[in-house]
C-alpha atoms as one frame of an Amber mdcrd trajectory, in Angstrom:
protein
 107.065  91.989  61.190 106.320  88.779  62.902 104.015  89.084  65.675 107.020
  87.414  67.986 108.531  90.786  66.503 106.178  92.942  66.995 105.637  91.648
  70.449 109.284  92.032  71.384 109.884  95.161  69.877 107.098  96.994  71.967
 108.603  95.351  75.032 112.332  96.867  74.166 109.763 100.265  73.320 110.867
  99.973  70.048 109.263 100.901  66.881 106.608  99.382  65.444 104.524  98.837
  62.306 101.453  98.478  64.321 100.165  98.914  67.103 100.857  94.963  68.703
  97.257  93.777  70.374  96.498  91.256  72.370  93.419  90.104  74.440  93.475
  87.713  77.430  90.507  85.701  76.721  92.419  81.723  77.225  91.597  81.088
  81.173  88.735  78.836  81.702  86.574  82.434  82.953  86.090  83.128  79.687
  85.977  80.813  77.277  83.903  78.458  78.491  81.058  80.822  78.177  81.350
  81.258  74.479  80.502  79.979  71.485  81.446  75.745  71.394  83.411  76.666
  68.105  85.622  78.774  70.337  85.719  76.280  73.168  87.181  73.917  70.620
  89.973  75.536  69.797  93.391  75.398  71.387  94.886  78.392  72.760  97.213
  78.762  69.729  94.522  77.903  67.268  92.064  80.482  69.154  95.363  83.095
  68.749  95.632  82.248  65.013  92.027  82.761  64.348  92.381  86.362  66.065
  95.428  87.103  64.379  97.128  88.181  67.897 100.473  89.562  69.120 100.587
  86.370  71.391 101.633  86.042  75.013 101.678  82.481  75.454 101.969  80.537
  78.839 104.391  77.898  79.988 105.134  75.805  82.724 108.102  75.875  84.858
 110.818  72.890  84.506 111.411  72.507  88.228 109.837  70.530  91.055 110.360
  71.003  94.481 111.252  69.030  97.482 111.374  69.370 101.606 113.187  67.013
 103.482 111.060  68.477 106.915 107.962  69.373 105.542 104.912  66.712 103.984
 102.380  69.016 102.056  99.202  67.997 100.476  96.481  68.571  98.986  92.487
  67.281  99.132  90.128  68.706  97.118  86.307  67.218  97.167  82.880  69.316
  96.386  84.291  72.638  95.359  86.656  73.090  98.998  90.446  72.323  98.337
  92.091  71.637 101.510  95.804  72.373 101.657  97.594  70.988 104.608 101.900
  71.361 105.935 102.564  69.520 108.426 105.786  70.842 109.865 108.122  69.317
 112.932 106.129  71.374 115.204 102.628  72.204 113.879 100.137  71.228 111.417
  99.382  74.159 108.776  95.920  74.407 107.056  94.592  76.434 104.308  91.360
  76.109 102.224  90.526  77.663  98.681  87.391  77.348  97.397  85.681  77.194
  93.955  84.133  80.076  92.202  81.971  78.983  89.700  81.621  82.127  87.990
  85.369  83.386  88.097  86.300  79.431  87.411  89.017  79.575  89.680  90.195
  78.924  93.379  90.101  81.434  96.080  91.690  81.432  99.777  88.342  81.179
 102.505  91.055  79.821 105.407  94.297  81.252 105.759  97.334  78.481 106.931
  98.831  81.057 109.134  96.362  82.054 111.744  98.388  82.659 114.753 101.760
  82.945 116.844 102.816  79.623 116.539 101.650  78.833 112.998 103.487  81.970
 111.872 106.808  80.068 113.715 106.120  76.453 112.134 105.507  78.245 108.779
 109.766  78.918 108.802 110.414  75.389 108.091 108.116  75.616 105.103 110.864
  77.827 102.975 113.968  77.377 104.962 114.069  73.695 104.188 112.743  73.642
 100.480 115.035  72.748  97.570 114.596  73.160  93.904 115.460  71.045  90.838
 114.894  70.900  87.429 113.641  67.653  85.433 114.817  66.582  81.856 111.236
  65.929  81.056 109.770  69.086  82.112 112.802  71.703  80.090 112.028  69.002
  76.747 108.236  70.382  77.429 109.447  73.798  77.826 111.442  73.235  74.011
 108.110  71.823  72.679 106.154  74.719  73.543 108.523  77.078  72.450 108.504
  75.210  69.182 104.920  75.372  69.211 104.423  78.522  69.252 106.973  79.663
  66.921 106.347  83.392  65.523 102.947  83.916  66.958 104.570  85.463  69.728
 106.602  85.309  72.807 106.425  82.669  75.589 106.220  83.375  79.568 106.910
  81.452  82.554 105.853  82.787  86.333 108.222  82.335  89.191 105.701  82.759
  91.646 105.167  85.941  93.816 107.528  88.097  96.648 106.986  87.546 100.030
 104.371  90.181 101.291 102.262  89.865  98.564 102.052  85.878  99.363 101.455
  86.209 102.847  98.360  88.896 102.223  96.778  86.772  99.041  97.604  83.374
 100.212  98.638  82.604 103.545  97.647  85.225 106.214  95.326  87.473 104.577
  95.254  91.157 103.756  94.078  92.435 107.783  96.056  90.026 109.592  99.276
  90.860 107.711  99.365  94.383 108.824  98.364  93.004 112.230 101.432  90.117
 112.643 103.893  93.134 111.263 102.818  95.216 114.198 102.325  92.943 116.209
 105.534  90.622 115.745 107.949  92.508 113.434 111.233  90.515 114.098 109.208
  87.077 113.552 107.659  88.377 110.689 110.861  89.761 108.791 112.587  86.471
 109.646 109.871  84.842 107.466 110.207  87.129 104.908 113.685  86.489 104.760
 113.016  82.949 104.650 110.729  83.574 101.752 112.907  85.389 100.024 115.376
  83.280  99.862 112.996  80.364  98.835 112.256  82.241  95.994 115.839  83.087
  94.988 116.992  79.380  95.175 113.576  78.531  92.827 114.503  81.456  90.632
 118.260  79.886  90.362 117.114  76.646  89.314 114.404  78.104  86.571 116.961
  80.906  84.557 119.316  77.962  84.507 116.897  75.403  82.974 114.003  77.085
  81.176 114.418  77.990  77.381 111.960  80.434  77.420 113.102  84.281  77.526
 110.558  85.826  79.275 110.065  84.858  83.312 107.452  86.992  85.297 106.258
  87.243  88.641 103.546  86.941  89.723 102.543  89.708  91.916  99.047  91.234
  91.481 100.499  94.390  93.552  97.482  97.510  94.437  97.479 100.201  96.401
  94.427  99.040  97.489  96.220  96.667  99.193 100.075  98.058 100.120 100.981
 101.774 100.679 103.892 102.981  98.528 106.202 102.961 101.955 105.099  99.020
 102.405 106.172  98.341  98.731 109.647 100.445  98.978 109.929  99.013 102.535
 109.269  94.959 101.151 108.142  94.488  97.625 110.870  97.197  95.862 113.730
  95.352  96.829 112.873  91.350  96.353 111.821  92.529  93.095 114.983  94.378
  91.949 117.207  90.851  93.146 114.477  88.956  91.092 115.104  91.292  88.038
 119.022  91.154  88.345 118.955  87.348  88.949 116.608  87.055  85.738 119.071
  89.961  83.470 122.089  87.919  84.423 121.043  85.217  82.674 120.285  87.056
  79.507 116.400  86.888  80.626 113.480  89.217  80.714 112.239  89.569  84.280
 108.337  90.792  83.741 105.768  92.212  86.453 102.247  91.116  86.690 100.692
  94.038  88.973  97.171  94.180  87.933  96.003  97.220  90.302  95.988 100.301
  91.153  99.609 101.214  90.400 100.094 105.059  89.970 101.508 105.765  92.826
 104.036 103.005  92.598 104.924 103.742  89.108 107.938 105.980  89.484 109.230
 103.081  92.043 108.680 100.310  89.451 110.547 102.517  86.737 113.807 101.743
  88.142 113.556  98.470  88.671 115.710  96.496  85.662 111.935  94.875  84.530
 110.866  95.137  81.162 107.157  95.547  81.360 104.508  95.602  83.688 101.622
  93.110  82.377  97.981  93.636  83.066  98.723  96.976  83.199  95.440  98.521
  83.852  93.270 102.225  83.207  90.330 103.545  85.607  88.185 102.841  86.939
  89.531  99.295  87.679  93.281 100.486  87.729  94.517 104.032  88.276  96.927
 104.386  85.499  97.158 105.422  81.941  99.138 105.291  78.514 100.001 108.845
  79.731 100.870 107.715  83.011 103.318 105.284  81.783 104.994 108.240  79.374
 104.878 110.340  82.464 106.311 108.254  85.345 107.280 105.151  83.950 109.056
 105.885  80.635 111.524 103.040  81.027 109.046  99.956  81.570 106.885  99.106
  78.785 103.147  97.876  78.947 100.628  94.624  78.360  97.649  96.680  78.892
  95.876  99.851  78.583  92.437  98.878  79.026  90.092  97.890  81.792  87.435
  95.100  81.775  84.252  98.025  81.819  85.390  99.309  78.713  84.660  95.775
  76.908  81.237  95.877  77.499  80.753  99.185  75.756  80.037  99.166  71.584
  83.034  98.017  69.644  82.985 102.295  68.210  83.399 103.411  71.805  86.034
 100.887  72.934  87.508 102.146  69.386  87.743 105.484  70.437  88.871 105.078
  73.535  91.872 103.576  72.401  92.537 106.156  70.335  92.029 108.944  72.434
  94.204 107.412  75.433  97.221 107.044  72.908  96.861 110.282  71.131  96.703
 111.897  74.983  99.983 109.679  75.671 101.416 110.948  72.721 103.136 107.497
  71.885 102.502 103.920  71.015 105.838 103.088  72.182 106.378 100.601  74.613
 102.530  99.557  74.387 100.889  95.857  73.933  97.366  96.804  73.515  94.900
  94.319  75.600  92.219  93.603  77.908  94.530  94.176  80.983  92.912  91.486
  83.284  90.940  88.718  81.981  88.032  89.908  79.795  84.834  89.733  80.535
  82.711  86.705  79.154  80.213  89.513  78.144  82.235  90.521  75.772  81.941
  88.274  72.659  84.656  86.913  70.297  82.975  89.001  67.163  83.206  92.242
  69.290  87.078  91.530  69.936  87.799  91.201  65.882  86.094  94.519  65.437
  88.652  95.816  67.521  91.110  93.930  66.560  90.756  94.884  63.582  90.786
  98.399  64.206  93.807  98.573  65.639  95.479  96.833  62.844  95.130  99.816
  61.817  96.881 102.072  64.600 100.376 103.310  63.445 102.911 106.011  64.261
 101.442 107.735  61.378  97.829 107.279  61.763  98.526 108.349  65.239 100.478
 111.676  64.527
């Protein structure tokens, strides 16, 4: 098999003739701490030299517009300043950079009261999508680019309540505003919603690429399973038909603790859950996926702790957690979240290259 084969196969929980692995090691977090040889490489050099089952990124082809609504940006000495100034009220957020995560984190949410939560409606009711020629020809190149190393994915950002408790209210004050001022707040859900569907129409209808995922970084941590049935459950299942009626494959990145949520995700028409993710970081399992999620296949399996262990024991624990879920269907072996920079290249190629070895046979 190809590794695009091998890839797609596992996603369709298909057989394969090895168990596919893949490691998310191409995010600035870690790979700027490694070895300059590394660092030099592109991302599809870097998966050649691995020999990985690749899950390659790609841009979306469309651009956005609001006809009400100015937004910007300023970003100056590690503080990114994002403003919205709406007909009635002046928005602002601000992210700020983590040096060690090398990335952007929220440190002022935009929506911080009554009225911002009412200005905030003009932000998605007034937005309008469209795709550029130059943009889908990049989406073609990549595509060509990366050829049988693997499949391709494009995000279409993330459902409503999980925006407004990562990005724009915060995880508290969410639960607060939906106690507090339920009607507003499902009205801007609604809103949000239907941002996302009109962004969603314009992508299936312009991207090449087969695989669209959102974007959702769901925990139980952070939503009870009544909250996700309630909000999440159902945006998701119109993403997933929206993305399967275009002969797509709608793909969820929940990178938490999922158990609980598991049986709910099942039914959804999604192909995979990506980052999926075992204890202690996550809550779930190969097992758990045979168990309550037989229908959705997995990017995952592993948790960052487990790549700082010897190569033997992260070995082994592979093993064991497949032999105890009794399959490797339906399984893309990886680091789950981002690996660890502690974790060096030459310790991924020992395990890499033990699971080259991981069959249905080996595994019987």
């Amino acid at each position: 098999m190809t590794r695009k084969e091998r890839f797609e196969r596992a996603l369709r929980r298909e057989e394969v003739d090895r168990l596919p692995f893949w490691v998310k090691i191409f995010s600035p977090d870690y790979i700027h701490r490694q070895d300059p040889k590394y660092r030099a490489m592109t991302d599809l050099e870097l998966a050649d030299f691995l020999d990985l089952d690749h899950m390659a990124g790609g841009g979306a082809p469309v651009v956005s517009a609001n006809d009400r609504v100015e937004h910007a940006i300023e970003q100056a000495n590690g503080r990114r300043v994002l403003t919205w100034r709406t007909p009635g009220r002046t928005l602002t957020g601000v992210d700020a950079f983590d040096a060690g995560s090398q990335s952007w984190h929220p440190i002022g949410f935009p929506i911080k009261d009554r009225d911002d939560l009412r200005a905030a409606k003009d932000i998605y009711a007034h937005s309008h999508f469209e795709a550029k020629d130059e943009l889908v020809a990049n989406n073609h190149e990549r595509l060509r680019q990366v050829g049988d190393r693997g499949i391709v994915m494009t995000g279409m950002g993330i459902s409503p309540l999980m925006n407004l408790i990562q990005h724009l209210i915060g995880p508290e004050s969410t639960y607060y505003f939906l106690a507090d001022y339920p009607d507003e707040m499902d009205e801007l859900i609604s809103l949000m919603h239907d941002e996302r569907m009109r962004f969603l129409r314009a992508l299936v209808t312009s991207t090449p690429f087969e695989y669209i995922c959102s974007v959702e970084n769901t925990s139980t941590t952070l939503l009870s399973p009544a909250i996700f049935e309630r909000y999440c459950r159902r945006h998701l299942q119109d993403y997933a038909d929206l993305v399967v009626a275009h002969g797509k494959v709608h793909v969820l990145h929940q990178c938490g603790k999922l158990k609980a949520l598991l049986p709910s995700i099942d039914a959804l028409p999604s192909a995979a859950i990506e980052a999926f993710t075992s204890p202690p970081v996550g809550d779930t399992t190969l097992a758990d996926r045979v168990n309550l999620s037989p229908h959705t296949a997995v990017i995952g399996g592993t948790d960052v702790t487990l790549w700082l262990r010897p190569a033997n024991e992260i070995c082994e624990r592979i093993e064991a957690s497949l032999r105890e879920a009794g399959t490797m269907e339906g399984v893309v072996l990886t680091s789950a979240g981002v690996m660890t920079p502690l974790c060096p290249i030459e310790k991924i190629i020992e395990v890499r290259e033990f699971c080259r070895g991981l069959t249905r046979e080996t595994l019987l």
